[in-house]
VMD Tcl script that builds the backbone (N, CA, C; Angstrom):
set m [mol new atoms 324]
animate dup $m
set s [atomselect $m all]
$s set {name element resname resid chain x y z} {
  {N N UNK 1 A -11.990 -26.016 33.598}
  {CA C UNK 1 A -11.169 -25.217 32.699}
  {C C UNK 1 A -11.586 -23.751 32.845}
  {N N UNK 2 A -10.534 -22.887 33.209}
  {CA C UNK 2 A -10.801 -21.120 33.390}
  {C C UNK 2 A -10.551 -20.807 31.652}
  {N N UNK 3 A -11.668 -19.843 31.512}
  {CA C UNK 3 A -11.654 -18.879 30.297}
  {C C UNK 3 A -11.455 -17.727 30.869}
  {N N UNK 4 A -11.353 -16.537 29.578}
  {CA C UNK 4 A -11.783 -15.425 29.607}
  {C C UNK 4 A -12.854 -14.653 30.045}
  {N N UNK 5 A -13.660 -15.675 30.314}
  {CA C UNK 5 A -15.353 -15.136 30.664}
  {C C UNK 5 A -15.240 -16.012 32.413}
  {N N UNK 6 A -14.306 -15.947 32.635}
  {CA C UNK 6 A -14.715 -17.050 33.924}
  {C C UNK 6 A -14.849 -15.290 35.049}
  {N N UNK 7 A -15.715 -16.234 36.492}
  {CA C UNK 7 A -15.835 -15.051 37.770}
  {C C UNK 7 A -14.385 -14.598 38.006}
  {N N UNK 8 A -13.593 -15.369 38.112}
  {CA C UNK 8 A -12.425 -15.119 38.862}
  {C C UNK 8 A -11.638 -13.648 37.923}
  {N N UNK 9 A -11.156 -14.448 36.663}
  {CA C UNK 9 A -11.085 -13.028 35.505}
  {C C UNK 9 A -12.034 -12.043 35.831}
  {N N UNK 10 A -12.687 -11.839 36.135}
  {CA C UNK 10 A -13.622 -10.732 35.855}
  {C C UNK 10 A -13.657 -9.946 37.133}
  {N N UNK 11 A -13.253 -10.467 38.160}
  {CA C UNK 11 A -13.399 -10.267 39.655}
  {C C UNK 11 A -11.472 -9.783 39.569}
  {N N UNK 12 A -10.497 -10.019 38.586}
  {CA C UNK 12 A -9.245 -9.676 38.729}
  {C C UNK 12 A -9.416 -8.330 38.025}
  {N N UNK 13 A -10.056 -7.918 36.993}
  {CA C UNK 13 A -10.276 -7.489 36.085}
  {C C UNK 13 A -10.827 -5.371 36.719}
  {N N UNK 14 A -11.810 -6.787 37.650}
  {CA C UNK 14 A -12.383 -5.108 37.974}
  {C C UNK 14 A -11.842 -4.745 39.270}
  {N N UNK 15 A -10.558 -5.041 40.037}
  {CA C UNK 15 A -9.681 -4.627 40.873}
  {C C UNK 15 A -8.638 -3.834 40.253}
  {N N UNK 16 A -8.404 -4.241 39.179}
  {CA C UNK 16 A -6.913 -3.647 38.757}
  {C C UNK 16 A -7.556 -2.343 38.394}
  {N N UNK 17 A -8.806 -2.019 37.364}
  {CA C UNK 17 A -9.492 -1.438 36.754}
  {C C UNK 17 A -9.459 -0.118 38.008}
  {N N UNK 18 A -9.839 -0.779 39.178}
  {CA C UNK 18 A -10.126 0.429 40.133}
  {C C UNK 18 A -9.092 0.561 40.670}
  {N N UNK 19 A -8.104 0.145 40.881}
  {CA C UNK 19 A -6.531 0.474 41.463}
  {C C UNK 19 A -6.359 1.739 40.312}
  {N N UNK 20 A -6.275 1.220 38.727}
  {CA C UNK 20 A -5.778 1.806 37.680}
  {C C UNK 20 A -6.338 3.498 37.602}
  {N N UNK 21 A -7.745 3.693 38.105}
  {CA C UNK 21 A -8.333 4.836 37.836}
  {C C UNK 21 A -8.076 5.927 39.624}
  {N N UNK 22 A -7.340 5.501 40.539}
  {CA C UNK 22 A -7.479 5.723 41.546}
  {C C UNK 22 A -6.517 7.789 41.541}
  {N N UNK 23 A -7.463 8.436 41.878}
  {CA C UNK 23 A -6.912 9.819 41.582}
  {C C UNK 23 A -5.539 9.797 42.168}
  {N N UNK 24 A -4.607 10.204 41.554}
  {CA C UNK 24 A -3.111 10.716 42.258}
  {C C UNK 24 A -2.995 12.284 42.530}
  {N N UNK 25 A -4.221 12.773 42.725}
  {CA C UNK 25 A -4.232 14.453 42.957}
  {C C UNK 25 A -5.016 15.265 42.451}
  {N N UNK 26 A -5.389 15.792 42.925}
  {CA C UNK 26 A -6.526 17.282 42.025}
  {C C UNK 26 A -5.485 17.840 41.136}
  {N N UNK 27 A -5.957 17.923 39.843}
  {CA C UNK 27 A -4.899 18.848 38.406}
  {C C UNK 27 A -6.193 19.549 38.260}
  {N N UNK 28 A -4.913 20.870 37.834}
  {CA C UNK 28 A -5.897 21.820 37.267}
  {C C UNK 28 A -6.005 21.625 35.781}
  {N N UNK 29 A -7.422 22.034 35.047}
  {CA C UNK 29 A -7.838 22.077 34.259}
  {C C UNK 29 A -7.046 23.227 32.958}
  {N N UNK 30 A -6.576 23.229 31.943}
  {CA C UNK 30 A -6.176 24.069 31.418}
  {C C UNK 30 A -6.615 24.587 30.164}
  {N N UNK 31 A -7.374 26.220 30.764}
  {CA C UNK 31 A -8.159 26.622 30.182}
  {C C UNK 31 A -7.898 27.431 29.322}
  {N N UNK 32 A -7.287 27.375 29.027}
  {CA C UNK 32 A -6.433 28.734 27.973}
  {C C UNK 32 A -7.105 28.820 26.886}
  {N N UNK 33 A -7.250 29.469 26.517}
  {CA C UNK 33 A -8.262 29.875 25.326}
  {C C UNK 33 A -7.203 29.568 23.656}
  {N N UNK 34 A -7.226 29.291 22.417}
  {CA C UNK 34 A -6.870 29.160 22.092}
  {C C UNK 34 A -7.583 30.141 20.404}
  {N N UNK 35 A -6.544 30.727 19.551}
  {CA C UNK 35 A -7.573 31.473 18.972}
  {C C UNK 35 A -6.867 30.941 17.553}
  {N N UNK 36 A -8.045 30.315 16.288}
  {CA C UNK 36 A -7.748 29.713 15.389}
  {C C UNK 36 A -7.933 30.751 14.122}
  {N N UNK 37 A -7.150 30.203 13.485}
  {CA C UNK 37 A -7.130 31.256 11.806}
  {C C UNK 37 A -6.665 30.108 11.042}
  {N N UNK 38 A -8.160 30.519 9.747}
  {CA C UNK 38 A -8.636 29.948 9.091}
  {C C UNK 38 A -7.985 30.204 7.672}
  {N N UNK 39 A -7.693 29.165 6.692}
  {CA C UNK 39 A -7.257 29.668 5.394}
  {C C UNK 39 A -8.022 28.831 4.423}
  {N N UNK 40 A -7.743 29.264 2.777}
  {CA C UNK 40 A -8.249 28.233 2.325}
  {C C UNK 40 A -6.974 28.032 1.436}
  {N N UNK 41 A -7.221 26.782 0.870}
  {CA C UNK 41 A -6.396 26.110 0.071}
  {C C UNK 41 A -7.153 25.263 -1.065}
  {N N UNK 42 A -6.522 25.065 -1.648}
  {CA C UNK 42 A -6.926 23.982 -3.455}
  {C C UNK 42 A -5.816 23.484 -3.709}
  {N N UNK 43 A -6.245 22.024 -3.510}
  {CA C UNK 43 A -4.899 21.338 -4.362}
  {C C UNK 43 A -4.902 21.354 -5.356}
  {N N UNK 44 A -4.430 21.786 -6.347}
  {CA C UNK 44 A -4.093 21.371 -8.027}
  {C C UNK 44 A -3.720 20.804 -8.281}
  {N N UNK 45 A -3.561 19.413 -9.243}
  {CA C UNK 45 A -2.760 18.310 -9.485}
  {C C UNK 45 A -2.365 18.711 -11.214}
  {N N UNK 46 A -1.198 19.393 -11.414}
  {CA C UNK 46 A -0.756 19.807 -12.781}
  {C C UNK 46 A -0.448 18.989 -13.841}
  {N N UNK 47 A -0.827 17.631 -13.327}
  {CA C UNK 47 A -0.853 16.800 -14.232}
  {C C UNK 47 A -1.955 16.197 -14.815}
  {N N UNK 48 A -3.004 16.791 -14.305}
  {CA C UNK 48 A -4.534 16.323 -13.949}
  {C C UNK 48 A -5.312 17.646 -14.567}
  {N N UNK 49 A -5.151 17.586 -16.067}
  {CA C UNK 49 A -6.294 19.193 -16.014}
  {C C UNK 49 A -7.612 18.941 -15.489}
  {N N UNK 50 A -8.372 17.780 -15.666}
  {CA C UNK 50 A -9.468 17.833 -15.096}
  {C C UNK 50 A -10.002 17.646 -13.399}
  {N N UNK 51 A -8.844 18.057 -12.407}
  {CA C UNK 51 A -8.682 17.457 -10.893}
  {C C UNK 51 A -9.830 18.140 -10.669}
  {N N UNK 52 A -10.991 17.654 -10.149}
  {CA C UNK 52 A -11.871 18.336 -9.442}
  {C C UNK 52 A -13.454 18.036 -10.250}
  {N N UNK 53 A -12.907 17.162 -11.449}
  {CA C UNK 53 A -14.496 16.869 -12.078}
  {C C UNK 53 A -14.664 15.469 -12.286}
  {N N UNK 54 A -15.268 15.038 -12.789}
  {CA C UNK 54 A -15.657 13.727 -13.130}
  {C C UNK 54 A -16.787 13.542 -14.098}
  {N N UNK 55 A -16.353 12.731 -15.038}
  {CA C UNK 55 A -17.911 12.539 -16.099}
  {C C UNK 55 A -18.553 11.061 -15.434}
  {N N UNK 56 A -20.059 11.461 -15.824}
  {CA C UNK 56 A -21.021 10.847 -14.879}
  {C C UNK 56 A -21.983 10.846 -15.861}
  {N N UNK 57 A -21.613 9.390 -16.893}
  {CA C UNK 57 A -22.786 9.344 -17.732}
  {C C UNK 57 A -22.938 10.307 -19.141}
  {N N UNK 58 A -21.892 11.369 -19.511}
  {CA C UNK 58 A -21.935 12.098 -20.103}
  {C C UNK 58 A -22.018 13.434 -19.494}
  {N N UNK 59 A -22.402 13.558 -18.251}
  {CA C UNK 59 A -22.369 14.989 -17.822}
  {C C UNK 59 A -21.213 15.085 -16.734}
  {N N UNK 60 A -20.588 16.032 -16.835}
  {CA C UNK 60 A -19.908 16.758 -15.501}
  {C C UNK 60 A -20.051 16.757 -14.505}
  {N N UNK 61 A -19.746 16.283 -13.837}
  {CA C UNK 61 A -19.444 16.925 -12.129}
  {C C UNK 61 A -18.521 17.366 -11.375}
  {N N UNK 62 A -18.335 17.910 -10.584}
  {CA C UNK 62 A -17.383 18.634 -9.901}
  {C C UNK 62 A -17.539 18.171 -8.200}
  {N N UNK 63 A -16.217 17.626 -7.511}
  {CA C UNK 63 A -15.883 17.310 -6.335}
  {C C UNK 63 A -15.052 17.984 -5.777}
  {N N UNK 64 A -15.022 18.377 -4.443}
  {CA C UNK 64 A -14.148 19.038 -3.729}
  {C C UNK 64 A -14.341 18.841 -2.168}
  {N N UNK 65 A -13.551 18.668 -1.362}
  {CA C UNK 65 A -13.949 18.943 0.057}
  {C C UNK 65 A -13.812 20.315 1.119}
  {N N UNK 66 A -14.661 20.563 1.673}
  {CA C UNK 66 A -15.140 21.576 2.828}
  {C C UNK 66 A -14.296 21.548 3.751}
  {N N UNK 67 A -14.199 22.235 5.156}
  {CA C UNK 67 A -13.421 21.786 6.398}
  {C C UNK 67 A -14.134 23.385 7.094}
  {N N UNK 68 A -15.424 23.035 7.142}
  {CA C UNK 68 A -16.163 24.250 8.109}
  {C C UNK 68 A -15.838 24.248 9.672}
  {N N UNK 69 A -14.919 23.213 10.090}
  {CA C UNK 69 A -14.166 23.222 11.381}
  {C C UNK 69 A -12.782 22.838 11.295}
  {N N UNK 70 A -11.835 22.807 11.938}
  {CA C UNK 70 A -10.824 22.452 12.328}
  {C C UNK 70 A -10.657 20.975 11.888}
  {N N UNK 71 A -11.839 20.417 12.435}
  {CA C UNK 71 A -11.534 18.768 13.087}
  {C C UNK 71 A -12.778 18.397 11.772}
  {N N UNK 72 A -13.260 18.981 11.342}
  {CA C UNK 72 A -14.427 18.209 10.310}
  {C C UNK 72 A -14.310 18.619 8.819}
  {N N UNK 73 A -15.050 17.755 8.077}
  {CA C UNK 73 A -14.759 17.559 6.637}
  {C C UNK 73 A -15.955 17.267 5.751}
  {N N UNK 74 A -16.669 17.475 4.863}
  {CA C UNK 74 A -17.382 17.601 3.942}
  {C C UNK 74 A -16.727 17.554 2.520}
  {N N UNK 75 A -17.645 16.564 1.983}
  {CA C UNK 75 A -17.233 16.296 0.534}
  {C C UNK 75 A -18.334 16.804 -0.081}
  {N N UNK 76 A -18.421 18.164 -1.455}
  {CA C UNK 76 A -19.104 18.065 -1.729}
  {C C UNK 76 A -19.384 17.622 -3.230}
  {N N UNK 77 A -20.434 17.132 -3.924}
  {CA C UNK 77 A -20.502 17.041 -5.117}
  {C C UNK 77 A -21.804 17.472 -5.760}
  {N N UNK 78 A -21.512 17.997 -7.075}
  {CA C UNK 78 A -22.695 18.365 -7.619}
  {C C UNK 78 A -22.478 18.377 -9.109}
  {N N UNK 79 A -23.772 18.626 -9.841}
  {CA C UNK 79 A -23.824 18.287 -11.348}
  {C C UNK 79 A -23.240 19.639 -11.971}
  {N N UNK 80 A -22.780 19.691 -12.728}
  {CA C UNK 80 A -21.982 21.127 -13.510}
  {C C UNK 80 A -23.163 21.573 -14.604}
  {N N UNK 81 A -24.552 20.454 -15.241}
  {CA C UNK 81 A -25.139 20.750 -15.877}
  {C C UNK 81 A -24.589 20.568 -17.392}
  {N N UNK 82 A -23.491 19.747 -17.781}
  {CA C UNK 82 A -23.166 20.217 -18.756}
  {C C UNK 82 A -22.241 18.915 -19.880}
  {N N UNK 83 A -22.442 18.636 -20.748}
  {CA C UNK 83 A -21.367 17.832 -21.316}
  {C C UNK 83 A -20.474 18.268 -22.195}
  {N N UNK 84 A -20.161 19.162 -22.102}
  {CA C UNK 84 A -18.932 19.674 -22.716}
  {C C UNK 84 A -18.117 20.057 -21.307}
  {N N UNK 85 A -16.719 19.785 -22.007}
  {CA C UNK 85 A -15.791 19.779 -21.055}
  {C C UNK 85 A -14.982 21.084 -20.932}
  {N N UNK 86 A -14.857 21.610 -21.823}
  {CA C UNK 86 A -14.275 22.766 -21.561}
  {C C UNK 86 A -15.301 23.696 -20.699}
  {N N UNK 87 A -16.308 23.724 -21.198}
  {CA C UNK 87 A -17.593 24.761 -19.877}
  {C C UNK 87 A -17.366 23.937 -18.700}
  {N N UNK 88 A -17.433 22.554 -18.451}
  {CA C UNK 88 A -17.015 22.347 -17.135}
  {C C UNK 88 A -16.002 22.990 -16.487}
  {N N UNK 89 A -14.807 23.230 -17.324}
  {CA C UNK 89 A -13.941 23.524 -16.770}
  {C C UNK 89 A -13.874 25.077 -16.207}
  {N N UNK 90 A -14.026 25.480 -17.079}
  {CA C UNK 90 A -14.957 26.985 -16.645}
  {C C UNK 90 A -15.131 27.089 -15.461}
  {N N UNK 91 A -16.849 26.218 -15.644}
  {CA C UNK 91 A -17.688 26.372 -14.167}
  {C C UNK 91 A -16.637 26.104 -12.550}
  {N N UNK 92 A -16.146 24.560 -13.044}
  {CA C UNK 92 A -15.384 24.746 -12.112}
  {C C UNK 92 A -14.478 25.414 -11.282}
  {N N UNK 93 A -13.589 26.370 -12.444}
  {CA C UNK 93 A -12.753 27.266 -11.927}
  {C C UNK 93 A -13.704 28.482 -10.938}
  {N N UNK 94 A -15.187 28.739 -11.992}
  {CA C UNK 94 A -15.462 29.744 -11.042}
  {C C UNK 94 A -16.075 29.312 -9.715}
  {N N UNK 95 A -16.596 27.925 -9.764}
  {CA C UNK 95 A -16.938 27.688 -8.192}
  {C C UNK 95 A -15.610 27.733 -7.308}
  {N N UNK 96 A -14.167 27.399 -7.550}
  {CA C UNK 96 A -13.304 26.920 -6.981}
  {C C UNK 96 A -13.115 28.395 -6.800}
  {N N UNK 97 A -13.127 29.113 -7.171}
  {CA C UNK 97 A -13.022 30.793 -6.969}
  {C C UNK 97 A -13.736 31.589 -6.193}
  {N N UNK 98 A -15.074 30.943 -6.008}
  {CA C UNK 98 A -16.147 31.840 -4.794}
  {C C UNK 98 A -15.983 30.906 -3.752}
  {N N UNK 99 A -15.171 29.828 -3.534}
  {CA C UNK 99 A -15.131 29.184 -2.729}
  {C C UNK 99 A -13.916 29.895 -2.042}
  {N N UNK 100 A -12.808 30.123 -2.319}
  {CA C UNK 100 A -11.897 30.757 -2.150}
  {C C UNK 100 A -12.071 32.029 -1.709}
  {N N UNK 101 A -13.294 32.627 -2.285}
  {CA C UNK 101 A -13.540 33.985 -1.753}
  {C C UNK 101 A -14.094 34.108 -0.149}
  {N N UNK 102 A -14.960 33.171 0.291}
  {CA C UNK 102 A -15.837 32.963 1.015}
  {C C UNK 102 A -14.957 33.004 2.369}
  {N N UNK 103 A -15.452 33.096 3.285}
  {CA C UNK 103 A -14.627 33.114 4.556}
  {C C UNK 103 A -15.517 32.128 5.429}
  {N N UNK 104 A -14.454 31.796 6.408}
  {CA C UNK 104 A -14.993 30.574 7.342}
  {C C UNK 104 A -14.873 29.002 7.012}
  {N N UNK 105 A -14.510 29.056 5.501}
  {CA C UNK 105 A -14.558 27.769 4.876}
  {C C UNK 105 A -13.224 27.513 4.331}
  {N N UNK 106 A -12.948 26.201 4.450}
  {CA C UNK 106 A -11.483 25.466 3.968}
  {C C UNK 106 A -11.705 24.770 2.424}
  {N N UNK 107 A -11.535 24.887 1.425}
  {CA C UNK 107 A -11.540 24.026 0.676}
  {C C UNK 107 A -10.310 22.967 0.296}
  {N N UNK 108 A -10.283 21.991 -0.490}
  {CA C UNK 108 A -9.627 21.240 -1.146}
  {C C UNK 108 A -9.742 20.639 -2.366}
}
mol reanalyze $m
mol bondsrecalc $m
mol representation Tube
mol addrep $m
């Protein structure tokens, strides 16, 4: 009985494999430089006054994500220090505000 693991499969396997990769020509490489601009953004959810915090036990926290590249992403979280909710809300606005100020960085 032939399997999947048999010589013969594996011996078909790595013919096609090298037919499949066989160069059809030297291509040139395309090097073009490409030049990126950066913004930031905040989603607001207006139905959500508190979008961006979370209680944790009685205290505040505040979540948001980064995008210090193009292609990458950071979540960050941290304690607001505080159980009252309205100073959270505060704090938050002003982190969400020097975040916004900052250059190089994407928020959400």
């Amino acid at each position: 009985m032939r399997g999947p693991g048999t010589t013969e499969n594996s011996a078909l396997l790595a013919q096609f494999a090298s037919e499949a990769y066989k160069p059809k020509g030297i291509r040139k490489m395309n090097n073009s430089l490409l030049v990126q601009t950066e913004e930031s953004a905040i989603r607001i959810d207006n139905s959500n006054l508190n979008h961006h915090l979370w209680n944790n036990n009685g205290t505040w926290w505040i979540h948001y994500t980064i995008y210090p590249t193009p292609v990458t992403a950071e979540r960050i979280r941290h304690s607001l220090k505080t159980r009252n909710l309205s100073e959270a809300k505060h704090l938050r606005d002003q982190i969400l505000k020097d975040i916004l100020s900052q250059s190089g960085k994407l928020a959400a």
